[in-house]
C-alpha positions in Angstrom: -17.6 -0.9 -17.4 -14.3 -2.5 -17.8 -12.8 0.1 -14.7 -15.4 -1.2 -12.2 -14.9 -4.9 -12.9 -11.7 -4.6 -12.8 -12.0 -2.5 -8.9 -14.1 -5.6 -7.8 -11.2 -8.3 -8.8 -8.8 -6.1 -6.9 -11.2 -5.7 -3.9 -11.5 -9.3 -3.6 -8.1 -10.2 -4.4 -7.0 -7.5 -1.7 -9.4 -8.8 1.2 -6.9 -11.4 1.6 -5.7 -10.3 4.9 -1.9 -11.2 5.1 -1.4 -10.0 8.3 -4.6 -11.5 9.8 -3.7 -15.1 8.1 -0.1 -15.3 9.4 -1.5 -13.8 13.2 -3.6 -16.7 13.2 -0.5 -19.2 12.0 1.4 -17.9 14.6 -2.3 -18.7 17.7 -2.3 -14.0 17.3 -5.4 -12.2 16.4 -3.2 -9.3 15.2 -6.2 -6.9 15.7 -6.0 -7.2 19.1 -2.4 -5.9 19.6 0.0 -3.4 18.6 -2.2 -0.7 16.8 -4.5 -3.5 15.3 -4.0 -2.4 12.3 -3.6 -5.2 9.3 -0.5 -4.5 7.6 3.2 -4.6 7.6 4.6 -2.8 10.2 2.3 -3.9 12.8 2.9 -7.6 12.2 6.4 -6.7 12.1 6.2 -5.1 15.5 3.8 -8.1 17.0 5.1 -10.7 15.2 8.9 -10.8 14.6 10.2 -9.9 10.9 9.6 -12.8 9.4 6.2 -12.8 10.0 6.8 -9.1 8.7 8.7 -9.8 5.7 6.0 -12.1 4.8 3.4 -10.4 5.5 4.5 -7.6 3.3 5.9 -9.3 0.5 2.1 -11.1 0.2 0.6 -7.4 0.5 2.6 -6.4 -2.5 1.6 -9.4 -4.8 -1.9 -9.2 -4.3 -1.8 -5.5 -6.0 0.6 -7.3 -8.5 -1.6 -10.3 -9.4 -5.1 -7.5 -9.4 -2.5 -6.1 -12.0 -1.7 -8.2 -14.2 -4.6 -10.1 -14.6 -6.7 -7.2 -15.6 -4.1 -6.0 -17.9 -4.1 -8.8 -19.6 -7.8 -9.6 -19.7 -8.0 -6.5 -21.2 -5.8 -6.4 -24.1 -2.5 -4.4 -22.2 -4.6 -1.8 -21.3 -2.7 -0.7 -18.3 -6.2 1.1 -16.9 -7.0 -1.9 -16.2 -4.1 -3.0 -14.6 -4.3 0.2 -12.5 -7.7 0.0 -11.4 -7.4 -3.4 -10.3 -4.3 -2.4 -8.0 -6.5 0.5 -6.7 -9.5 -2.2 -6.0 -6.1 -4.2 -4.1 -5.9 -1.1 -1.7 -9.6 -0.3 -1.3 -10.0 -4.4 -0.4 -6.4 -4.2 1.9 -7.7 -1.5 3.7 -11.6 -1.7 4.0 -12.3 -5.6 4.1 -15.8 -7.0 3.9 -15.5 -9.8 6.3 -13.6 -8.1 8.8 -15.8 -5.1 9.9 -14.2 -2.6 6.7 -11.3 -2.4 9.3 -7.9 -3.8 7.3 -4.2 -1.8 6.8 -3.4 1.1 5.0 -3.0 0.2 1.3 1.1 0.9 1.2 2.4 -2.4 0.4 -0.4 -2.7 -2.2 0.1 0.5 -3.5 4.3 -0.3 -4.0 2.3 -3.6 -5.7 1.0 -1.3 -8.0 4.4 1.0 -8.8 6.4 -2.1 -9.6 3.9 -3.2 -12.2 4.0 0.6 -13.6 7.8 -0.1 -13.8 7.1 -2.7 -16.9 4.1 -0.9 -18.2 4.6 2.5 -17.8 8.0 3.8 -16.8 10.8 2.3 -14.9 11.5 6.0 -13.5 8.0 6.1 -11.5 10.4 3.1 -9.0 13.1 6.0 -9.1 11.2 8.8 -8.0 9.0 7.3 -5.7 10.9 4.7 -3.7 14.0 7.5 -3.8 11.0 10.4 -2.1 9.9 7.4 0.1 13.2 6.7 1.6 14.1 10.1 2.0 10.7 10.8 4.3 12.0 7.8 6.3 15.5 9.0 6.7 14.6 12.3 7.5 12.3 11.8 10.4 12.8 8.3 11.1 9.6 7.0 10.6 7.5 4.4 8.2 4.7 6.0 8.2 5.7 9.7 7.4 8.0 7.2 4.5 4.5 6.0 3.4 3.5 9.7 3.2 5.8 10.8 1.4 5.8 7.8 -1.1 1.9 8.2 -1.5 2.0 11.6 -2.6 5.2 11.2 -4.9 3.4 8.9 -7.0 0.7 11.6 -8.6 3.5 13.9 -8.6 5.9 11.4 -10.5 2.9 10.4 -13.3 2.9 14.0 -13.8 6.0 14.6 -14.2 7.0 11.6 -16.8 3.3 12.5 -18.5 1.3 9.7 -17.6 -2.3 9.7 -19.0 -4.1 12.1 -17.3 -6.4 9.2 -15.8 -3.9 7.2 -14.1 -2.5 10.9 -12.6 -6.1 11.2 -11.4 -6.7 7.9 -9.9 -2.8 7.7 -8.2 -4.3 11.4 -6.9 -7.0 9.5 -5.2 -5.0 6.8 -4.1 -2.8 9.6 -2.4 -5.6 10.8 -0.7 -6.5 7.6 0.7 -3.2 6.9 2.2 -3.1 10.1 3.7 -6.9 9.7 5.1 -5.9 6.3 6.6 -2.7 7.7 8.2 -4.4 10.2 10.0 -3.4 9.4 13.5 0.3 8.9 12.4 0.0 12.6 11.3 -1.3 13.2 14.7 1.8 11.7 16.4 4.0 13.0 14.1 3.0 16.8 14.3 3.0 15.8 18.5 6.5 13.9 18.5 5.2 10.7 19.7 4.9 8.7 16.3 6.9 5.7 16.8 10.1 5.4 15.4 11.9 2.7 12.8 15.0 2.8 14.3 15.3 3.2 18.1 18.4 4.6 19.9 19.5 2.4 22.6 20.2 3.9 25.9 
């Protein structure tokens, strides 16, 4: 019982659309430009990178805050913690009040690696963010980064023997990202994916 309250505090915590709150700050309904989506790198690319920077940094804490209150409302059990970073994502990327149509659960899910830093083991920040900056380096691209990142995550719990449940649920949270960045995987395999860091002419 524990795993599903703790989902619904992250869903609710995560349906706190940073990207939508600071569009409307700055007069922008965010949905309506750029890709539309509600997260990080679209803000950054409407909005400026402040509105970016913030944008993100709020996208992290709510998986932080889902986090940390469920681990300790439920004794250190970092289960908790983890399932209340994975309601974060489902609530980022599918919230209520905005048609299910939100972002795509990365900042969230970095959210949730940080907090495994203290809880778990400060190598899952090592592996991941190091596999994450690679796939951003190599094809100059956040969302093939984000890929990569997603699916180092199960791969890095298994590695440093994490409890097989938090390899599982990572495993699912991989899935998701990959599911949500399924047109970036279509611009990608066609070249047209847009990139971080544009040459000038």
């Amino acid at each position: 019982m524990f795993r599903v309250i703790c989902v619904l505090i992250g869903y609710f915590v995560g349906c706190i659309q940073s990207a939508y709150v600071v569009g409307k700050f700055n007069h922008v309904d965010i949905r309506q430009y750029g890709s539309g989506n509600l997260g990080t790198t679209n803000a950054l690319r409407v909005l400026g990178k402040k509105a970016g920077a913030i944008t993100f940094i709020c996208d992290i804490l709510k998986s932080v805050i889902s986090f940390a209150v469920c681990y300790k409302l439920f004794g250190g059990n970092i289960m908790a913690g983890v399932y209340a970073s994975f309601g974060a994502v489902l609530g980022h990327d599918f919230p209520f009040y905005l048609k299910f149509k939100g972002g795509k659960g990365i900042a969230a899910t970095i959210g949730m690696t940080l907090s495994l830093i203290v809880t778990f083991n400060p190598l899952i920040a090592v592996i991941t963010y190091t596999a994450g900056i690679i796939g951003i380096a190599a094809t100059n691209t956040i969302s093939a980064g984000s890929i990569v990142f997603s699916v180092a995550i199960p791969v890095a719990c298994f590695i440093l023997k994490a409890p097989y449940e938090l390899t599982a649920v990572t495993a699912f949270m991989c899935v998701l990202a990959i599911y949500k960045h399924r047109s970036n995987i279509e611009r990608l395999r066609a070249g047209t994916e847009n990139k971080f860091i544009k040459k000038k002419d």
